[in-house]
C-alpha positions in Angstrom: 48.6 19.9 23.0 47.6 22.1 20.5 47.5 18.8 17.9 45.2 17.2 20.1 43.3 20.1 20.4 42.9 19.9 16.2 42.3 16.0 16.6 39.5 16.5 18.3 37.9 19.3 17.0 38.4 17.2 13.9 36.6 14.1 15.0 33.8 15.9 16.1 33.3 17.3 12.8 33.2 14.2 11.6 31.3 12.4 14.3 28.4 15.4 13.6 28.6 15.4 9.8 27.8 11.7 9.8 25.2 12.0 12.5 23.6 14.4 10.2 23.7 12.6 7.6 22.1 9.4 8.6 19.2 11.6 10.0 19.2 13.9 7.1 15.1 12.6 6.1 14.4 13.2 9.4 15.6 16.8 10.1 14.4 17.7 7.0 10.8 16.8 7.1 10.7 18.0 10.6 9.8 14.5 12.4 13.0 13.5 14.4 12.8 12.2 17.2 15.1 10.5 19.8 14.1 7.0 20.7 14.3 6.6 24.5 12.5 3.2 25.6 9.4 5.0 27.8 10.1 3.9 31.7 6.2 3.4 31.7 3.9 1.2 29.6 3.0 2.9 26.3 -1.3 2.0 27.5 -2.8 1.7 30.3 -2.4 -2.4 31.9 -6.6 -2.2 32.2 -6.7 -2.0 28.2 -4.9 -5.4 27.9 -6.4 -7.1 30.3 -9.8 -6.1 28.9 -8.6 -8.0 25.5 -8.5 -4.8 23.8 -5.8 -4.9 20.8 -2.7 -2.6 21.5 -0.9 -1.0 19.1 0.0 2.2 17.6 -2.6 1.9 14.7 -5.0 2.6 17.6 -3.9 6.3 18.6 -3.4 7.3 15.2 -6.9 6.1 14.6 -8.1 8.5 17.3 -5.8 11.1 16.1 -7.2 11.0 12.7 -10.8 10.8 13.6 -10.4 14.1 15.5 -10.0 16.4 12.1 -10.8 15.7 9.0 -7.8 16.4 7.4 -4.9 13.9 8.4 -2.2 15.4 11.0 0.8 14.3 8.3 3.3 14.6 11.4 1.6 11.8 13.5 1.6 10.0 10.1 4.8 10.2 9.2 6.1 9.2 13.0 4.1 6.2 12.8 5.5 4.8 9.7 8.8 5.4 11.2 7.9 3.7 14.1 8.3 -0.1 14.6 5.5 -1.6 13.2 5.5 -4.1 15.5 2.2 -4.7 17.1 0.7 -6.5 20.4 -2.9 -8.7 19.8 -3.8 -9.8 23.2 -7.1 -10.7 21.6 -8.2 -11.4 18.0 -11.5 -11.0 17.1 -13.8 -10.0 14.4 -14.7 -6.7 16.1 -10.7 -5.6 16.8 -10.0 -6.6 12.9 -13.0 -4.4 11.7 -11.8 -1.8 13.6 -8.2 -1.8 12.3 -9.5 -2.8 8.6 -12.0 0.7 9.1 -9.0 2.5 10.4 -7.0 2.0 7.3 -9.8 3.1 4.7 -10.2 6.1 7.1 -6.6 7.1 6.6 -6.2 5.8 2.9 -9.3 8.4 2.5 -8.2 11.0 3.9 -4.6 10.9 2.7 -6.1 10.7 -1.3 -8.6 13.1 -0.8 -8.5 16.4 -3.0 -8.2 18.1 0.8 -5.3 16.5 2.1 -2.3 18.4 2.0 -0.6 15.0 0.9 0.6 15.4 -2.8 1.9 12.3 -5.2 2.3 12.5 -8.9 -1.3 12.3 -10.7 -3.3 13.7 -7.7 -5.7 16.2 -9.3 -5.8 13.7 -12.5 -9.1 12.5 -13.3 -9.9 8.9 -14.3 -10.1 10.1 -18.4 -6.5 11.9 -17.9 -5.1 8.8 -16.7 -3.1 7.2 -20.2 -4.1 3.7 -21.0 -0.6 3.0 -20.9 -0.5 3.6 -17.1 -3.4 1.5 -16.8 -2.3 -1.9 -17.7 -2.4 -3.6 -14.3 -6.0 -3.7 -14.3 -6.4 -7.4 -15.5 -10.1 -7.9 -16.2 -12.4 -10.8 -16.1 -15.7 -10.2 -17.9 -17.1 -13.6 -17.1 -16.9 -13.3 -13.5 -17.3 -9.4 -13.6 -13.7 -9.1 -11.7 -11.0 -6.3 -12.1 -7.4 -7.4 -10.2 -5.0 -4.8 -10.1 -1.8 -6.5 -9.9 1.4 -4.9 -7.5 4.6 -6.5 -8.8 6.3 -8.8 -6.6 3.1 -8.8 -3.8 1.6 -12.6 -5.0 0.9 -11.5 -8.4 2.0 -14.2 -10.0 -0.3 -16.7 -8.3 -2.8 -13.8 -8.9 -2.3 -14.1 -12.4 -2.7 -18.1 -12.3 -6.2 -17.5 -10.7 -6.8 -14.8 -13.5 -5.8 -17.4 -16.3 -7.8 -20.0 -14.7 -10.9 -17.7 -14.3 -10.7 -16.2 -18.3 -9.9 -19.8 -19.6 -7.2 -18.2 -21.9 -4.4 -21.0 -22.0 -5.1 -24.6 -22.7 -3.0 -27.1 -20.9 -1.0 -29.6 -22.8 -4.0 -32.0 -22.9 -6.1 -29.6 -24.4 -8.9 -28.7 -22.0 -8.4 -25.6 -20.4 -6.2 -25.1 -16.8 -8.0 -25.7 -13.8 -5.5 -25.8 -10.9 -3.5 -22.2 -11.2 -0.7 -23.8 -9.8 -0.4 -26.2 -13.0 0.2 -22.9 -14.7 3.8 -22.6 -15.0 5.2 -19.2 -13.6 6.4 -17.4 -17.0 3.3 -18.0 -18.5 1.3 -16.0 -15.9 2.9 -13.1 -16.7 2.6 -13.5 -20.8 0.4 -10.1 -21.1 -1.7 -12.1 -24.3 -3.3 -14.2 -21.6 -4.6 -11.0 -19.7 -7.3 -8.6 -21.0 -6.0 -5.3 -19.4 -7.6 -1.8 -19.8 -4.8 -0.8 -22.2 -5.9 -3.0 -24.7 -9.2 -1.8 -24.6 -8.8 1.3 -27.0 -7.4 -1.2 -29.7 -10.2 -3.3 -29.1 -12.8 -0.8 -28.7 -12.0 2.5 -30.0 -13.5 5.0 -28.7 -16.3 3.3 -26.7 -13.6 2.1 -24.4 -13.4 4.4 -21.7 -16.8 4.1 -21.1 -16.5 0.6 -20.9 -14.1 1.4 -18.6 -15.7 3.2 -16.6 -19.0 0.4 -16.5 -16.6 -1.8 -15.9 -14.8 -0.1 -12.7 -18.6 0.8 -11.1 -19.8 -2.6 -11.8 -17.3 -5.4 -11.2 -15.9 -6.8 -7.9 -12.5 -5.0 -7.5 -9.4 -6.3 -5.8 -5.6 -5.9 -5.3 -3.0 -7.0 -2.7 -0.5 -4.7 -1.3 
């Protein structure tokens, strides 16, 4: 009996450890939660039958519009939420909404007020090194800066880039004009890119200036 006792007092060490363990992020930052499936619909049935777009983007965008400063805990919920979402309706007006609810959040979670810190926060664009700045693929014909995210399209990104700056010749001579005839390495051979990090060797001391012309100026872009 009293070996049984142990066995079981033992197991349910164990069984708790691990439980704490694989919702360690959770308990520490304060946002766990027990996912129950809700015996009620989430919104009310007259929103989708309206046509009105249903998803959780929509209450944090009224959460977030009620105080300027982000509530980090709804946040951080939603992004651990399924990000699975219900359309019973696309249009225009429901896309501008969500598009305007994501530069709202991406506002307020970089703004000098949020209580939202990441590495470089305070930094200002001059304290930035060039070093770190050597996504920013620019195109001074077209007056275009495309900050490239590794692995999100860029390297079809960079195809359009070549094709735009006319920097590599195809095997004929003339210059590319379908990216896709750009073979893949290529479009990553930094040469074929004018980035801000070259611009101090180029430039000297009249390039963060130009930089900063550049940046107020030109059409910028990026895909995440």
């Amino acid at each position: 009996m009293l070996k049984q006792l142990q066995f079981f007092l033992l197991l349910g060490t164990l069984f708790i450890t691990f439980f704490i363990i694989v919702h360690w992020d959770d308990v520490r930052d304060g946002t766990f939660y027990l996912h129950v499936a809700p015996s009620s619909p989430a919104f009310p049935t007259d929103m989708m039958s309206s046509g009105h777009w249903i998803s959780e983007d929509s209450f944090l965008w009224k959460e977030s519009s009620r105080s300027v400063k982000p509530n980090l805990t709804i946040i951080t919920t939603h992004l651990k939420h399924d990000r699975t979402q219900t359309f019973t309706q696309s249009s225009p007006t429901h896309l501008e909404l969500r598009q305007a609810h994501r530069r709202h959040l991406i506002r307020e979670l970089c703004s000098a007020n949020s209580s939202f810190n990441f590495p470089g926060k305070f930094k200002t664009f001059d304290q930035i090194p060039s070093k770190a700045l050597d996504h920013l693929i620019v195109d001074d014909h077209h007056g275009v800066i495309y900050c490239f995210v590794p692995k999100v399209a860029c390297t079809n990104w960079k195809r359009v880039m070549i094709v735009l700056s006319q920097s590599l010749k195809a095997p004929d001579g003339a210059p590319y004009l379908d990216p896709l005839d750009i073979p893949s390495a290529l479009s990553h051979n930094a040469t074929l890119h004018l980035t801000f990090n070259k611009f101090w060797r180029l430039f000297g001391r009249f390039s963060r200036p130009l930089m900063h012309h550049k940046l107020k100026n030109y059409t910028k872009f990026l895909f995440v």
